[in-house]
PDB file of N, CA, C and O in Angstrom:
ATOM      1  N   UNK A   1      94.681 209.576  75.258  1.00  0.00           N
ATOM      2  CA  UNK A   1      94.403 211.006  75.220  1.00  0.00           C
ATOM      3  C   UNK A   1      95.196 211.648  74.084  1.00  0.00           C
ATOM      4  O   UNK A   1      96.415 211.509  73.985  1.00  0.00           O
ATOM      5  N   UNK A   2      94.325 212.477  73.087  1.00  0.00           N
ATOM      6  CA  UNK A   2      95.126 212.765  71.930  1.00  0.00           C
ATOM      7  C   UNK A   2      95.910 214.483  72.593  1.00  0.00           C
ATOM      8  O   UNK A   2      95.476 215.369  73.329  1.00  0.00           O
ATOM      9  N   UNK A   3      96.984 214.309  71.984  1.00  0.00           N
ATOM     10  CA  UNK A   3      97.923 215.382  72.293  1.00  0.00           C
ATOM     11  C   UNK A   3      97.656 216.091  71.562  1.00  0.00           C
ATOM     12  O   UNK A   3      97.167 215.710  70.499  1.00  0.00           O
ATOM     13  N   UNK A   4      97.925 217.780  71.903  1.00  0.00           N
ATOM     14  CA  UNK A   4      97.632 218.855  70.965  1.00  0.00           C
ATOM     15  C   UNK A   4      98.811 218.957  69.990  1.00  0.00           C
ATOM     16  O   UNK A   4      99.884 218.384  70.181  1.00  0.00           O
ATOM     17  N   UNK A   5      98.468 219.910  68.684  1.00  0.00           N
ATOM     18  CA  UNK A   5      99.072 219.507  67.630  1.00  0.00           C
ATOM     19  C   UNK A   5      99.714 221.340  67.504  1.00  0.00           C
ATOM     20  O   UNK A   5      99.348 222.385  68.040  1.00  0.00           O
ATOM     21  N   UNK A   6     100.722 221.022  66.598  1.00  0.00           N
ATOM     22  CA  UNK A   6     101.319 222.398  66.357  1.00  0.00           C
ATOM     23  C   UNK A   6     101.810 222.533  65.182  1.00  0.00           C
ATOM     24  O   UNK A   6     102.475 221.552  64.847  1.00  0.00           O
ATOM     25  N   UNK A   7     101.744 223.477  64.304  1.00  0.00           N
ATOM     26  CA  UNK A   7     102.265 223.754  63.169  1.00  0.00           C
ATOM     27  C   UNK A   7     103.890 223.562  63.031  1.00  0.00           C
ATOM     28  O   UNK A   7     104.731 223.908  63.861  1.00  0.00           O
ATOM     29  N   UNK A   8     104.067 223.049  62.022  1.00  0.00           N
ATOM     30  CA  UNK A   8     105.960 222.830  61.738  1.00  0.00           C
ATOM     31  C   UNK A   8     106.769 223.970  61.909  1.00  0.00           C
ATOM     32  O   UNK A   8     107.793 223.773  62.563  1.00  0.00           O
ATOM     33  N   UNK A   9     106.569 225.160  61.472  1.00  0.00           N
ATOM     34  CA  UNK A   9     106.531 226.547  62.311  1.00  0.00           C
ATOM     35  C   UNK A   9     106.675 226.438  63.732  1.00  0.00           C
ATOM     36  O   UNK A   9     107.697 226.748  64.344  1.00  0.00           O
ATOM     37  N   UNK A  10     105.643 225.999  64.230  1.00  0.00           N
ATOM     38  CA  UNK A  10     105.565 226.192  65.457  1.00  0.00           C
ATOM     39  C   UNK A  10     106.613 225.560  66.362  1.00  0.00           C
ATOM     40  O   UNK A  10     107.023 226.061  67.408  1.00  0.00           O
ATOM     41  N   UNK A  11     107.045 224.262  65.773  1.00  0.00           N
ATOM     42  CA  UNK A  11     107.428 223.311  66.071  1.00  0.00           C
ATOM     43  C   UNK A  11     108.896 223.850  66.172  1.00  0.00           C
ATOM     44  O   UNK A  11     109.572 223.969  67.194  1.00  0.00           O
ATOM     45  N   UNK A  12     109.241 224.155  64.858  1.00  0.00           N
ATOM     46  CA  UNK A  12     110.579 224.723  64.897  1.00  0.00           C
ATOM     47  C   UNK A  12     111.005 225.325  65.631  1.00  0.00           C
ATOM     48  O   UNK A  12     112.071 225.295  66.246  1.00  0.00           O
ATOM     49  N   UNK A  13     109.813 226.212  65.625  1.00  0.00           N
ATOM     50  CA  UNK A  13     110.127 227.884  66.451  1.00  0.00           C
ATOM     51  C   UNK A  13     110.803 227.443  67.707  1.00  0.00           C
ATOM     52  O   UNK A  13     111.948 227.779  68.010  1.00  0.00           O
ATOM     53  N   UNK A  14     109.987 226.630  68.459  1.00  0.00           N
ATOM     54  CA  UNK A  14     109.913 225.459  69.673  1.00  0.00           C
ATOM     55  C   UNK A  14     111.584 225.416  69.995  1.00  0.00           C
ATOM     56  O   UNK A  14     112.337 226.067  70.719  1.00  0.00           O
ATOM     57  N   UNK A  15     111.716 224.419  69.166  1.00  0.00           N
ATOM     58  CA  UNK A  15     113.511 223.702  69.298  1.00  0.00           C
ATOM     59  C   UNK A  15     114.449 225.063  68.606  1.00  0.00           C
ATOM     60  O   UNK A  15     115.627 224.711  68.660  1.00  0.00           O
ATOM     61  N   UNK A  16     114.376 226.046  68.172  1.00  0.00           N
ATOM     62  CA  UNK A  16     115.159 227.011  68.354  1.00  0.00           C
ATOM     63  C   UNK A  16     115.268 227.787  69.590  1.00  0.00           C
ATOM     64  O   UNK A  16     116.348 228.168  70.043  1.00  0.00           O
ATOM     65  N   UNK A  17     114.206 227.997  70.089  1.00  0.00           N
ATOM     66  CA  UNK A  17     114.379 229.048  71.553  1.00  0.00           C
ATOM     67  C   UNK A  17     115.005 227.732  72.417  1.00  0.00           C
ATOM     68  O   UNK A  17     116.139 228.158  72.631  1.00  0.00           O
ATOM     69  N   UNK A  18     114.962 226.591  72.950  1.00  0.00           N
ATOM     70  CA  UNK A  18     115.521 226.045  73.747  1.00  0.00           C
ATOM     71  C   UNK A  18     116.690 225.312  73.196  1.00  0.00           C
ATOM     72  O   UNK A  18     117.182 224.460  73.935  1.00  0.00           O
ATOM     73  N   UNK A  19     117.122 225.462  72.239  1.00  0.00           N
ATOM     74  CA  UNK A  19     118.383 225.564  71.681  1.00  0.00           C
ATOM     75  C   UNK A  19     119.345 227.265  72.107  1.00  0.00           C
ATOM     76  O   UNK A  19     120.534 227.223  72.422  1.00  0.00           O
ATOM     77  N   UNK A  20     118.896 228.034  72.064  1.00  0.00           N
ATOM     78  CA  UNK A  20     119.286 229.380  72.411  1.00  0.00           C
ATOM     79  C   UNK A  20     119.679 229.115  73.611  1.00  0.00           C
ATOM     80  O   UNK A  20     120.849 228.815  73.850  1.00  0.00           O
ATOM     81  N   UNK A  21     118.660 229.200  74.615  1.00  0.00           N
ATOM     82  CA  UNK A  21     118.654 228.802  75.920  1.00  0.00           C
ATOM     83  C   UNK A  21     119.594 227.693  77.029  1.00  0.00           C
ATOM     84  O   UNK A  21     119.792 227.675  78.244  1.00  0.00           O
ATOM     85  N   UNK A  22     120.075 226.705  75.693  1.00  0.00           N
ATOM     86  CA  UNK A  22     121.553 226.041  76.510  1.00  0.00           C
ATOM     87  C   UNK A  22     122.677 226.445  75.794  1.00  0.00           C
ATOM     88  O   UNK A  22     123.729 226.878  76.263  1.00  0.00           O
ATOM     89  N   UNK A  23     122.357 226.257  74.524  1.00  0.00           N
ATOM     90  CA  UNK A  23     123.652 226.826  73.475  1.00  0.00           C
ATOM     91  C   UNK A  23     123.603 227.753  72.354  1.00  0.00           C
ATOM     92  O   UNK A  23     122.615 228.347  71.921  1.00  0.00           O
ATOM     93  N   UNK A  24     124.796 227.795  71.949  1.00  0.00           N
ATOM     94  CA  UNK A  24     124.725 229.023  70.869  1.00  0.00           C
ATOM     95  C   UNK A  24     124.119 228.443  69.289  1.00  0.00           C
ATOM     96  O   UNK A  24     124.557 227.516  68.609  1.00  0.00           O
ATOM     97  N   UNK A  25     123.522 228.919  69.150  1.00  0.00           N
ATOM     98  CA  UNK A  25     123.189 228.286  67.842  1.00  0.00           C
ATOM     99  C   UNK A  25     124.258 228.845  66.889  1.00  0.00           C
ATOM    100  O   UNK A  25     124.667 229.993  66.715  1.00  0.00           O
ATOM    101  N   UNK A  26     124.668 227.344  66.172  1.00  0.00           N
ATOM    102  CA  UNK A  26     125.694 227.827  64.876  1.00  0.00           C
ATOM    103  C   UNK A  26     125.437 227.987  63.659  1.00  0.00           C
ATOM    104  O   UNK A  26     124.785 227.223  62.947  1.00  0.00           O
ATOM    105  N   UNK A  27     125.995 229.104  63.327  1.00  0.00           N
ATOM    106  CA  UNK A  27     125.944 229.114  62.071  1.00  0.00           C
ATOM    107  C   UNK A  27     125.857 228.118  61.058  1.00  0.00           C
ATOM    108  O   UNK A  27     126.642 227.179  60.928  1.00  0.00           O
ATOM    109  N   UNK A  28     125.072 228.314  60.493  1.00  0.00           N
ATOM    110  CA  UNK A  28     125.211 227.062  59.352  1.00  0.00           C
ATOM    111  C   UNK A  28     124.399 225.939  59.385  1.00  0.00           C
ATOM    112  O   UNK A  28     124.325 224.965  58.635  1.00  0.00           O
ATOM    113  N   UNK A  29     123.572 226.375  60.782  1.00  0.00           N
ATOM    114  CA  UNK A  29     122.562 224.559  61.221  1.00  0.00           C
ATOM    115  C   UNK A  29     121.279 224.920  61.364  1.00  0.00           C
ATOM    116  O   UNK A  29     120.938 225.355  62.464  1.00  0.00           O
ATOM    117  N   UNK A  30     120.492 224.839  60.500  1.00  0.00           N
ATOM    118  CA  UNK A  30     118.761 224.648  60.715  1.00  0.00           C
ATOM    119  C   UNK A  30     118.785 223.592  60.980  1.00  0.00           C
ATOM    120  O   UNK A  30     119.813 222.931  61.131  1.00  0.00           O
ATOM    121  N   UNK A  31     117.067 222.996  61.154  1.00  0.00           N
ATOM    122  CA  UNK A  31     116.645 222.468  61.812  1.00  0.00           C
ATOM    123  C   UNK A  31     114.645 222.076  60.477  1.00  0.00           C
ATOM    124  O   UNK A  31     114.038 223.023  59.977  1.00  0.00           O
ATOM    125  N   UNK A  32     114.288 220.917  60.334  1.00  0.00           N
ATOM    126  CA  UNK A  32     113.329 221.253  59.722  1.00  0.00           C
ATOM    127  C   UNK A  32     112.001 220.252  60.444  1.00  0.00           C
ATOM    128  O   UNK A  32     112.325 219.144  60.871  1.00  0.00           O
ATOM    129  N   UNK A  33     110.916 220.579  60.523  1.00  0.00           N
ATOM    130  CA  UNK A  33     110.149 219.416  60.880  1.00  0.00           C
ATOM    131  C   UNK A  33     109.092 218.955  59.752  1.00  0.00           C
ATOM    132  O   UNK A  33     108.369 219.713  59.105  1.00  0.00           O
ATOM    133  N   UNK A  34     109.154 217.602  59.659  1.00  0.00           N
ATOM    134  CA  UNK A  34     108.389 216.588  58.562  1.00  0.00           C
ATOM    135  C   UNK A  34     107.678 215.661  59.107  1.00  0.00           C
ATOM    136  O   UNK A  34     108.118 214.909  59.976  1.00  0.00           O
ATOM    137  N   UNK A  35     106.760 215.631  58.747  1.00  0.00           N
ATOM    138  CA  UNK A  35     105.857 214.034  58.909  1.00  0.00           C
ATOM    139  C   UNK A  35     106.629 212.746  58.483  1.00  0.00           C
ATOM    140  O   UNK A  35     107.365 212.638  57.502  1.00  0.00           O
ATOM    141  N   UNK A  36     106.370 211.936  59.265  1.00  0.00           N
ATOM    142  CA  UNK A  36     107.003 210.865  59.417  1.00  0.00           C
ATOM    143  C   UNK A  36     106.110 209.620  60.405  1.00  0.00           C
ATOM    144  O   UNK A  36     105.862 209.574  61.610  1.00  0.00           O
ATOM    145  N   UNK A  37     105.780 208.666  59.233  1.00  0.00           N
ATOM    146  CA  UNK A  37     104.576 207.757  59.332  1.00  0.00           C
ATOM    147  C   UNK A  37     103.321 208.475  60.025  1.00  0.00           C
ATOM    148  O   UNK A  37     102.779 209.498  59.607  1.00  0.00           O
ATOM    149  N   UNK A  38     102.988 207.787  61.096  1.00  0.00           N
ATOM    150  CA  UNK A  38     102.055 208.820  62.144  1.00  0.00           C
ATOM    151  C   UNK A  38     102.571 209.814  62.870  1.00  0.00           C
ATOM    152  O   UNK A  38     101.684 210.219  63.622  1.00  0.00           O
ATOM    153  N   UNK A  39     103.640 210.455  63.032  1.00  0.00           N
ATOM    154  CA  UNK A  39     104.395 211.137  64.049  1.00  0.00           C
ATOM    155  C   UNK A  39     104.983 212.844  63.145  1.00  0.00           C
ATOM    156  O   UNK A  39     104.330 213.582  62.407  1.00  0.00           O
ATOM    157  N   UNK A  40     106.259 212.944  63.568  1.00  0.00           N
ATOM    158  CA  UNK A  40     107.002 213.627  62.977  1.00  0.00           C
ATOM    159  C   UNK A  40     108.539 213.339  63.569  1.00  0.00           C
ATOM    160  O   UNK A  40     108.794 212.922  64.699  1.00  0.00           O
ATOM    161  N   UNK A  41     109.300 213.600  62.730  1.00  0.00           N
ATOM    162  CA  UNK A  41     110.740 213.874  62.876  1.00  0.00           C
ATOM    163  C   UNK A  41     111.394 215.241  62.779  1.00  0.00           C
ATOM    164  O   UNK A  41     110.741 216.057  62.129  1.00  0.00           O
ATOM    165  N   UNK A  42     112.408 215.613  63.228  1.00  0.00           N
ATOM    166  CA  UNK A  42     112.699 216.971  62.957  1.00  0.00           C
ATOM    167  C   UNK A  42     114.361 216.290  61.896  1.00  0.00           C
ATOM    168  O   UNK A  42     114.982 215.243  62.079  1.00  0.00           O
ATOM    169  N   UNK A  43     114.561 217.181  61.054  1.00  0.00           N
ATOM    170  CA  UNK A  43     116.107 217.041  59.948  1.00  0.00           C
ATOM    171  C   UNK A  43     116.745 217.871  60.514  1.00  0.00           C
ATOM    172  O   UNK A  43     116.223 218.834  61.075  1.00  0.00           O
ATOM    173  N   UNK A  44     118.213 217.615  60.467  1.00  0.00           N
ATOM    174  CA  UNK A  44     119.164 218.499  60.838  1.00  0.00           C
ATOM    175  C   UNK A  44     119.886 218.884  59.505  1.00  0.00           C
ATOM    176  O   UNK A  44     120.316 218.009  58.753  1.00  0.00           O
ATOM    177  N   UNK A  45     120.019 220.336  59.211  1.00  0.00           N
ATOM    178  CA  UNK A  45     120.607 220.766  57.818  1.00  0.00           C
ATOM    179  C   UNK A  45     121.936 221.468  58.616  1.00  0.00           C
ATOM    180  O   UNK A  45     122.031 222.140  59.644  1.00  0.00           O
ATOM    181  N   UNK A  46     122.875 220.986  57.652  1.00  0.00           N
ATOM    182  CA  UNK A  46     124.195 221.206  57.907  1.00  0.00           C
ATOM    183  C   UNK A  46     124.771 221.976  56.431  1.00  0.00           C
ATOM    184  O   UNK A  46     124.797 221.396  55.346  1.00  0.00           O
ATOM    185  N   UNK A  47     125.266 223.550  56.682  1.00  0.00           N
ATOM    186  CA  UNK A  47     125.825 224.276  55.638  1.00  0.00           C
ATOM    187  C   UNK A  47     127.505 223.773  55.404  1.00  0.00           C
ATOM    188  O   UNK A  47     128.241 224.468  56.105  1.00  0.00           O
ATOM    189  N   UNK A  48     127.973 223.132  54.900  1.00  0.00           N
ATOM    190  CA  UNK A  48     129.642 222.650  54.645  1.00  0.00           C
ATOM    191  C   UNK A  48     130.040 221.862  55.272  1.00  0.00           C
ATOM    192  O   UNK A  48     129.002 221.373  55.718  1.00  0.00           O
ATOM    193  N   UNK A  49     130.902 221.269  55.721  1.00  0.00           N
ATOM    194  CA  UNK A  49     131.581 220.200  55.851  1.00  0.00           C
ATOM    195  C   UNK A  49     131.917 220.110  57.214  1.00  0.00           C
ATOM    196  O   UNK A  49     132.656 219.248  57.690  1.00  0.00           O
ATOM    197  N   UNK A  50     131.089 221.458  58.139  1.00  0.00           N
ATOM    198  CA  UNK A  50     131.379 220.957  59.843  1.00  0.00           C
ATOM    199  C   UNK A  50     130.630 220.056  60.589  1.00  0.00           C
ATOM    200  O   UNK A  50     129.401 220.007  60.530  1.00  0.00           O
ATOM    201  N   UNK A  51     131.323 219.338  61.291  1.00  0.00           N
ATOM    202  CA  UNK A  51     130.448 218.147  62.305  1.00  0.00           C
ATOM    203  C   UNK A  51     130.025 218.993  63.443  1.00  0.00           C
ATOM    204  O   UNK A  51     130.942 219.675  63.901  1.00  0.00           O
ATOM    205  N   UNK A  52     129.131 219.095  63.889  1.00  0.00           N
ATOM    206  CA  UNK A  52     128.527 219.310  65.391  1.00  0.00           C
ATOM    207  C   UNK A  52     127.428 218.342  66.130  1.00  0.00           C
ATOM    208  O   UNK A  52     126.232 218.516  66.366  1.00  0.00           O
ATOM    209  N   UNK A  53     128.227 217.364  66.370  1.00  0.00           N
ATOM    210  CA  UNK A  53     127.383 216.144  66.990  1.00  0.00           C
ATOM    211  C   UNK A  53     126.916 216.447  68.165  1.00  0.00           C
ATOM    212  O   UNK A  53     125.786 216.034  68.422  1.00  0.00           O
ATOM    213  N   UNK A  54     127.682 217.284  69.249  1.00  0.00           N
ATOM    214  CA  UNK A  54     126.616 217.631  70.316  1.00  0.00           C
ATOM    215  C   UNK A  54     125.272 218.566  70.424  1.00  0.00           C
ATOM    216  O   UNK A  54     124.271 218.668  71.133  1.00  0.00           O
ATOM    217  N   UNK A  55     125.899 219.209  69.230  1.00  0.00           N
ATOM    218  CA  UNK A  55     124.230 220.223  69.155  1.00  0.00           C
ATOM    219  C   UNK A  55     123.501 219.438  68.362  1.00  0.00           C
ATOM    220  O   UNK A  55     122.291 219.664  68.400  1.00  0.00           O
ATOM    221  N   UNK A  56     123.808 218.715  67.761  1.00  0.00           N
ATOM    222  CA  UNK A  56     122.659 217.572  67.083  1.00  0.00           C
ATOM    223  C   UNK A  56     121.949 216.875  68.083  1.00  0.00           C
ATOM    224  O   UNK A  56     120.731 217.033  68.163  1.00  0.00           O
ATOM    225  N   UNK A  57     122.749 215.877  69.110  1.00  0.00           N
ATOM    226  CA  UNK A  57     122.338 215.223  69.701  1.00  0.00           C
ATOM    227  C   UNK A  57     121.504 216.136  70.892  1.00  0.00           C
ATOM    228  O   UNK A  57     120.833 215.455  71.668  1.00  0.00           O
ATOM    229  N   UNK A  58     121.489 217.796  71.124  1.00  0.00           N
ATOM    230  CA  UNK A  58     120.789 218.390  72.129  1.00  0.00           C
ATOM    231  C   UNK A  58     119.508 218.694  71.086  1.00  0.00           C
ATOM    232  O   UNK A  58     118.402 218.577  71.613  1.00  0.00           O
ATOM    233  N   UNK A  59     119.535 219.176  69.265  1.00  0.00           N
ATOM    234  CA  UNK A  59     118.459 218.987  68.918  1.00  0.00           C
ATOM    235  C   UNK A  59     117.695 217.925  69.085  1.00  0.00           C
ATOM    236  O   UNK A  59     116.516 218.076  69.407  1.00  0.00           O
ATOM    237  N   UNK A  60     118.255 216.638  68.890  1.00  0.00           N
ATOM    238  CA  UNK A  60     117.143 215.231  68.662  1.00  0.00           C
ATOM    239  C   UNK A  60     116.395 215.465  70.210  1.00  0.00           C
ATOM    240  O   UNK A  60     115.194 215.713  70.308  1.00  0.00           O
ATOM    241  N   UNK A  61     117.264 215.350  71.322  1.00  0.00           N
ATOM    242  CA  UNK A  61     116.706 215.292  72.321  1.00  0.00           C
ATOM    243  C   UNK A  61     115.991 216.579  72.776  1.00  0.00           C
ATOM    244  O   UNK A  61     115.515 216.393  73.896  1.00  0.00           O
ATOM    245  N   UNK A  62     115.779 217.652  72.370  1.00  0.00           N
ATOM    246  CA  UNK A  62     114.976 218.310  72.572  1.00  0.00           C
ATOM    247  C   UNK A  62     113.888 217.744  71.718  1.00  0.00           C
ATOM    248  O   UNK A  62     113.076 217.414  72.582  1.00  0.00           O
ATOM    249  N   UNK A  63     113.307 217.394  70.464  1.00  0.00           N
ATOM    250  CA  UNK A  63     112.468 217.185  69.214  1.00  0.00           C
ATOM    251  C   UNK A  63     111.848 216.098  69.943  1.00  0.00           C
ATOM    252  O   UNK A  63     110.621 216.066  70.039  1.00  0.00           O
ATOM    253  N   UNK A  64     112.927 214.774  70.719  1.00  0.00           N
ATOM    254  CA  UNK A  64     111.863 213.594  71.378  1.00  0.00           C
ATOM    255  C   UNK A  64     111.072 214.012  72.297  1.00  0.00           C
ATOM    256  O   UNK A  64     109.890 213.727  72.102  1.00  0.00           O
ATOM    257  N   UNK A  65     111.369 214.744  73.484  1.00  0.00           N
ATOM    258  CA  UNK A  65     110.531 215.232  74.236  1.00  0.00           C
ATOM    259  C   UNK A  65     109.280 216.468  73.558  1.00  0.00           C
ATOM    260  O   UNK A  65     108.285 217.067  73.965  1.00  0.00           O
ATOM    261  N   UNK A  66     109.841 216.389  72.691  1.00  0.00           N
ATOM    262  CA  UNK A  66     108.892 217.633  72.054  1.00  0.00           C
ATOM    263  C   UNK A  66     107.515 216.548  71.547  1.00  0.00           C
ATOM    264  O   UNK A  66     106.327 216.696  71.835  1.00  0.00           O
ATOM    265  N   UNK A  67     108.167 215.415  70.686  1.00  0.00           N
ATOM    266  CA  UNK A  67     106.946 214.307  70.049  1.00  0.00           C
ATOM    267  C   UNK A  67     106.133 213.955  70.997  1.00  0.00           C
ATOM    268  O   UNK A  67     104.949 214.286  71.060  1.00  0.00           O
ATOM    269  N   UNK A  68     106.769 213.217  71.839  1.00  0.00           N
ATOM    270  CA  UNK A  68     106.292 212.903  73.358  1.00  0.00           C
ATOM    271  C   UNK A  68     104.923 214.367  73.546  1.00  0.00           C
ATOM    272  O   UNK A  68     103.804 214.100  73.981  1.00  0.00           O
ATOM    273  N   UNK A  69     105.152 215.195  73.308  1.00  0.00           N
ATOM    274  CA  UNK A  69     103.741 216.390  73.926  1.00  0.00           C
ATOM    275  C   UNK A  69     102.957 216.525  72.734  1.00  0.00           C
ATOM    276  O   UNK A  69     101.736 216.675  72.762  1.00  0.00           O
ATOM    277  N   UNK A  70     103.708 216.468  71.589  1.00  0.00           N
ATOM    278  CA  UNK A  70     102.682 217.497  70.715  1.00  0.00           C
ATOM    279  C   UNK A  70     102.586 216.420  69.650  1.00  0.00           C
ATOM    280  O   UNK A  70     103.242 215.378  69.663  1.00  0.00           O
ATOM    281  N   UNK A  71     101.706 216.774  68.730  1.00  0.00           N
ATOM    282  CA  UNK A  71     101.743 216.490  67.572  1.00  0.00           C
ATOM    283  C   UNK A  71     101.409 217.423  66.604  1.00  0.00           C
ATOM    284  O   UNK A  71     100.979 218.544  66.878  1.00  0.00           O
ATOM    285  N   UNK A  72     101.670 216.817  64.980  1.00  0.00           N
ATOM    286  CA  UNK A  72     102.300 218.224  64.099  1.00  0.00           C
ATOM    287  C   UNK A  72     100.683 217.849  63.208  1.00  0.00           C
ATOM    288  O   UNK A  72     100.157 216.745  63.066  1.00  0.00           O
ATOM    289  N   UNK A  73     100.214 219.158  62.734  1.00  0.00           N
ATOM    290  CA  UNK A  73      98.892 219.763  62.850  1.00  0.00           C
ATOM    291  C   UNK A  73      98.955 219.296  60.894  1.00  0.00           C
ATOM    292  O   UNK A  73     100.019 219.620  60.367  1.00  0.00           O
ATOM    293  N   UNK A  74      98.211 218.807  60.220  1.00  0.00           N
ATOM    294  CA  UNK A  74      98.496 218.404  59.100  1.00  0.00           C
ATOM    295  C   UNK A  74      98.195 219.491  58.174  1.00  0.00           C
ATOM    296  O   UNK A  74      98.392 219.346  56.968  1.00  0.00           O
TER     297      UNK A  74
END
């Protein structure tokens, strides 16, 4: 069953509100979504030299469950 598809926009938009919703979003950290083979991946952009590995690791795991539903609209 093919999954519905969503704009990279959309996508984003997506993993920012449930990023809000457990944590604070920090300064300095977008988020981008790209095609990647058949699928997509989301990038994590980091402004300077701070580590934030747990809000990374709550983006990825929001973005897998996100692949898992949708797919990104070409």
């Amino acid at each position: 069953m093919k999954k519905p598809s969503k704009t990279r926009e959309e996508l984003e938009a997506a993993i920012g509100l449930e990023m809000e919703d457990i944590s604070d979003w920090p300064t300095g950290l977008a988020v981008s979504v790209v095609p990647h083979e058949d699928t997509w991946k989301v990038e994590i952009m980091r402004e300077g030299p701070q580590q934030d590995a747990e809000r990374c690791e709550m983006i990825e795991a929001i973005a897998d469950r996100l692949r898992s539903q949708f797919d990104l609209k070409p």
